[in-house]
BALO-182719 format. One line per 8 residues: number of its first residue (from 1); their letters; for each residue x negated, y negated, z of C-alpha. Coordinates in nm, 4 decimals, padded with zeros to 6 digits, always signed. Example, Ala and Ser with C-alpha at 12.3 -4.5 7.8 and 13.67 -1.06 7.14 Angstrom:
BEGIN
1) as) -01.2300/+00.4500/+00.7800  -01.3670/+00.1060/+00.7140
This chain:
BEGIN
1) xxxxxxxx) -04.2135/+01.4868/-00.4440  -04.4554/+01.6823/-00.6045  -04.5167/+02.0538/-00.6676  -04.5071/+02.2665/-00.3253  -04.8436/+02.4272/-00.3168  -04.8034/+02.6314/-00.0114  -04.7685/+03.0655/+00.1145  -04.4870/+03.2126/-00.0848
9) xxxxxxxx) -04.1906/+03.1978/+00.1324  -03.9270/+03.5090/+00.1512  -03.6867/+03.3148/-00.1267  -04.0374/+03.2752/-00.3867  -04.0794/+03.6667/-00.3161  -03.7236/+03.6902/-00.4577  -03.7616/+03.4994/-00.7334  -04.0721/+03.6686/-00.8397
17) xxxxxxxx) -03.9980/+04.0286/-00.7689  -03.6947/+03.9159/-01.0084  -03.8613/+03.7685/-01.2827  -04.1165/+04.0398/-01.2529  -03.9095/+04.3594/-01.2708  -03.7162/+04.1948/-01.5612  -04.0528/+04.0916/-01.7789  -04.1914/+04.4508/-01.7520
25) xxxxxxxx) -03.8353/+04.6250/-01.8325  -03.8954/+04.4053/-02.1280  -04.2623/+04.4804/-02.2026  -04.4592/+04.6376/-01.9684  -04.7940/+04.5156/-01.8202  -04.8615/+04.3256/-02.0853  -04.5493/+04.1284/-02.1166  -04.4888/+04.0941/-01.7360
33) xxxxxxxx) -04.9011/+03.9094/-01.7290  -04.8319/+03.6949/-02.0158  -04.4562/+03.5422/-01.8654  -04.7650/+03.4896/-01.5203  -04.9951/+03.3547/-01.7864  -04.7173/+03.0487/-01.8987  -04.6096/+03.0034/-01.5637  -04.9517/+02.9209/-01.4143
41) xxxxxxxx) -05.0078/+02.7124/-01.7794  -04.6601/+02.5241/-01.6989  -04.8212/+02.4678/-01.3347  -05.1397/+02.3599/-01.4480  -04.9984/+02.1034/-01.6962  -04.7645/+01.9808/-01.3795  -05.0900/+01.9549/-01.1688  -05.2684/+01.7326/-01.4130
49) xxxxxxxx) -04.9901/+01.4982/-01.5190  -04.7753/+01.3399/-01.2607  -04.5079/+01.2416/-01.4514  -04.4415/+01.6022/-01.5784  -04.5054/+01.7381/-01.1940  -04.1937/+01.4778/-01.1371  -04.0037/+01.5734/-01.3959  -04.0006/+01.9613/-01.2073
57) xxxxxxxx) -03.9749/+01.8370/-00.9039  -03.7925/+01.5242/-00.8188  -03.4139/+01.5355/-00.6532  -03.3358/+01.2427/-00.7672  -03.3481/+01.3779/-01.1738  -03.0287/+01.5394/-01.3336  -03.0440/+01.8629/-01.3473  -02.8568/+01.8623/-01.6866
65) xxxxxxxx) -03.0990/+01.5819/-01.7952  -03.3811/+01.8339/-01.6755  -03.2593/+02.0940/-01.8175  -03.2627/+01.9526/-02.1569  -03.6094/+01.8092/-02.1400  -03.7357/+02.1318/-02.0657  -03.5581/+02.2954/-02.3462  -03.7113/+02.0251/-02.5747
73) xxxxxxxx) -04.0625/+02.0806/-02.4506  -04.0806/+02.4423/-02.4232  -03.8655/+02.5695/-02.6797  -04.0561/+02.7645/-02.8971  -04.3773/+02.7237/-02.7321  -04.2988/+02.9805/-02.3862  -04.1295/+03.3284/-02.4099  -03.7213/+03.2963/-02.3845
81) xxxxxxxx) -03.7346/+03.4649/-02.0736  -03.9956/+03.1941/-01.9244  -03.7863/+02.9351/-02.0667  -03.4524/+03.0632/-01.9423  -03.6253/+03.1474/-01.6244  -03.7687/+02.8142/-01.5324  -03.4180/+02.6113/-01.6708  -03.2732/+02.8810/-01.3726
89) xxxxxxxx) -03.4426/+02.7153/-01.1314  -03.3947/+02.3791/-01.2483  -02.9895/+02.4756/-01.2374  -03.0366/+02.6013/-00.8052  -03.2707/+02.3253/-00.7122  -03.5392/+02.5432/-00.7218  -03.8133/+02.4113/-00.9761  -04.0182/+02.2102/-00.6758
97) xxxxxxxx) -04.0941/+02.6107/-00.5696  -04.2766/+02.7230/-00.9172  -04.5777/+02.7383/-00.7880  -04.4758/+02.9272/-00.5094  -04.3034/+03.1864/-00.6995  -04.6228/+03.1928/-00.9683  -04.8720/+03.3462/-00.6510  -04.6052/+03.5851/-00.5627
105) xxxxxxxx) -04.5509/+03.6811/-00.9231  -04.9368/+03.7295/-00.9183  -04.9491/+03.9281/-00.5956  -04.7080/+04.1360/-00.7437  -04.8814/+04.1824/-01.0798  -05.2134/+04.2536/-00.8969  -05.0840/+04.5695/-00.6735  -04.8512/+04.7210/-00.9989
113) xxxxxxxx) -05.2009/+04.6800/-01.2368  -05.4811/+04.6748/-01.0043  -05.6071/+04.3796/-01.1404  -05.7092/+04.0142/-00.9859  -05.7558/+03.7113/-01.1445  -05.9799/+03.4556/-00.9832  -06.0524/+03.1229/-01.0691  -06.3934/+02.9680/-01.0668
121) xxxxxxxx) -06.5247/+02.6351/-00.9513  -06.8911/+02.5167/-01.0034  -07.0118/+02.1682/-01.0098  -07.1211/+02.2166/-01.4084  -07.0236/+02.4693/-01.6608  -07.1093/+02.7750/-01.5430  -07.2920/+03.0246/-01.8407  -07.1252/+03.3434/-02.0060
129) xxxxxxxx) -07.4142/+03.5548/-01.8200  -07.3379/+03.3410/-01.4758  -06.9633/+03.4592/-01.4758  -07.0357/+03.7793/-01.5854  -07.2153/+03.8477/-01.2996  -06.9970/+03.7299/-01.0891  -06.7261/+03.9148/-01.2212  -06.8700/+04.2470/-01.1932
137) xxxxxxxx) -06.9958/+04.2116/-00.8230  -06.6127/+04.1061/-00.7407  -06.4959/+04.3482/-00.9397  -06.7642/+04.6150/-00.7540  -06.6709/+04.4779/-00.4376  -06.2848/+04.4716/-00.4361  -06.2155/+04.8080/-00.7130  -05.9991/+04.5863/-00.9299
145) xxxxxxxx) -06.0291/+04.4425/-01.2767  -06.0973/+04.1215/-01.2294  -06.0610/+03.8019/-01.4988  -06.1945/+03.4830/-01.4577  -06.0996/+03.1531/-01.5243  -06.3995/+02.9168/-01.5030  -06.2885/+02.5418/-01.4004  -06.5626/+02.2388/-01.3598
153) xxxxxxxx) -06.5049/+02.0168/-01.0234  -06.6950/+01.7302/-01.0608  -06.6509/+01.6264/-00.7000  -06.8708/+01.9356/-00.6023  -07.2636/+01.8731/-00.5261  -07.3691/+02.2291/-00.6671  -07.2374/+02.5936/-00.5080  -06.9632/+02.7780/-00.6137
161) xxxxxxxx) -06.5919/+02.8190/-00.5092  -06.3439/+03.1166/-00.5748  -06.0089/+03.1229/-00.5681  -05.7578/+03.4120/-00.5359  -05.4268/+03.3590/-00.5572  -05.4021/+03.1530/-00.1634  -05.7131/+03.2800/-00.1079  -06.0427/+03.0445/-00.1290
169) xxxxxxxx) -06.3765/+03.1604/-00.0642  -06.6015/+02.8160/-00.0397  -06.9889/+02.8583/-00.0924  -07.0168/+02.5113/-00.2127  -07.2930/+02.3300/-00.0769  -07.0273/+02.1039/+00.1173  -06.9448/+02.3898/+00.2850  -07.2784/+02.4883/+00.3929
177) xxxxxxxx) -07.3461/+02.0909/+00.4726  -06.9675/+02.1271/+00.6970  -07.1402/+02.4620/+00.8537  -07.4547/+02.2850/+00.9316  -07.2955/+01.9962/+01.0835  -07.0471/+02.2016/+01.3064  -07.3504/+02.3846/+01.4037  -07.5657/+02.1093/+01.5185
185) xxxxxxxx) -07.2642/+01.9208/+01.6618  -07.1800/+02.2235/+01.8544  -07.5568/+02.2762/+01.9386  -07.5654/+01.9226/+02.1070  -07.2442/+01.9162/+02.3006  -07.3755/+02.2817/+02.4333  -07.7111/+02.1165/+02.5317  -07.5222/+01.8406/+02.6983
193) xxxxxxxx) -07.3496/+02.0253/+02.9067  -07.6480/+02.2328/+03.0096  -07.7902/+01.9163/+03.1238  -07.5188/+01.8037/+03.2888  -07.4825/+02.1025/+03.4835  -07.8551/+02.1096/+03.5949  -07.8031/+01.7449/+03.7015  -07.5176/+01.8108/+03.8945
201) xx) -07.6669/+02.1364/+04.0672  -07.9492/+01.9304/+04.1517
């Protein structure tokens, strides 16, 4: 089974509020965003490599076996409390629920800081000036400090998507093409039934 990608159930709230309250007794702001910074890094290397999304998520793995791999791969590389955080988890069963507890973590981090980070799809690499721009009309439009993370989707015909933590806000051009279509579809059946009716009353 893969990574659950879904709302942040009560028990991901827990986990985060947790991790969260311990990483800025540790170091503040900046301490409590960089433990969200690996975690959504550790997530991102799980979405792009299946055996590593596995690895975090499968029952049928050890959890002592687990647990060591993880120490081997991240040792050094995360922040002890990451580390020890995410070999937690591996120790209740709880690893499948990372990304889970990674939006709440953000949520969290967003209402203590004021800040929101959004990430950025476009169908080609989107220029400094482009993302600037869209930064500061978010950032005028919601009152937060916003940071962007820019991300190419090739499967996109031009547009641009935005991401918030659950939140997506589509303005590709499939969208608009989806729009259209529901539009038109909806147009016809109306028109049918307009004719139908002026049939019948006949």
């Amino acid at each position: 089974m893969p990574l659950i990608e879904a709302q942040p159930d009560a028990l991901a709230k827990v986990y985060a509020k947790s991790l969260f309250e311990i990483a800025q007794s540790q170091g503040g702001q900046q301490n409590a965003e960089s433990i969200l910074g690996e975690l959504e890094d550790i997530i991102e290397i799980a979405r792009n490599d299946r055996s590593f999304n596995e690895l975090l998520a499968s029952r049928l793995i050890d959890a002592k076996k687990r647990d060591a791999s993880l120490v081997r791969m991240f040792e050094g590389k995360v922040s002890t409390l990451t580390l020890n955080f995410i070999r937690q988890l591996n120790r209740k069963g709880r690893l499948a629920n990372l990304s889970q507890i990674a939006v709440a973590m953000d949520t969290l981090v967003q209402e203590q800081f004021g800040r929101i980070e959004v990430d950025v799809f476009t169908a080609s690499p989107i220029s400094a000036s482009e993302l600037e721009n869209v930064r500061k009309r978010l950032s005028d439009s919601l009152g937060k400090d916003v940071i962007m993370h820019p991300y190419t989707d090739s499967s996109m015909l031009g547009g641009i998507k935005l991401r918030m933590g659950d939140q997506l806000i589509d303005g590709s051009i499939q969208a608009e093409l989806r729009k259209m279509r529901d539009v038109l579809l909806n147009k016809g059946s109306a028109e049918v039934r307009g004719r139908s009716g002026d049939i019948l009353g006949n």
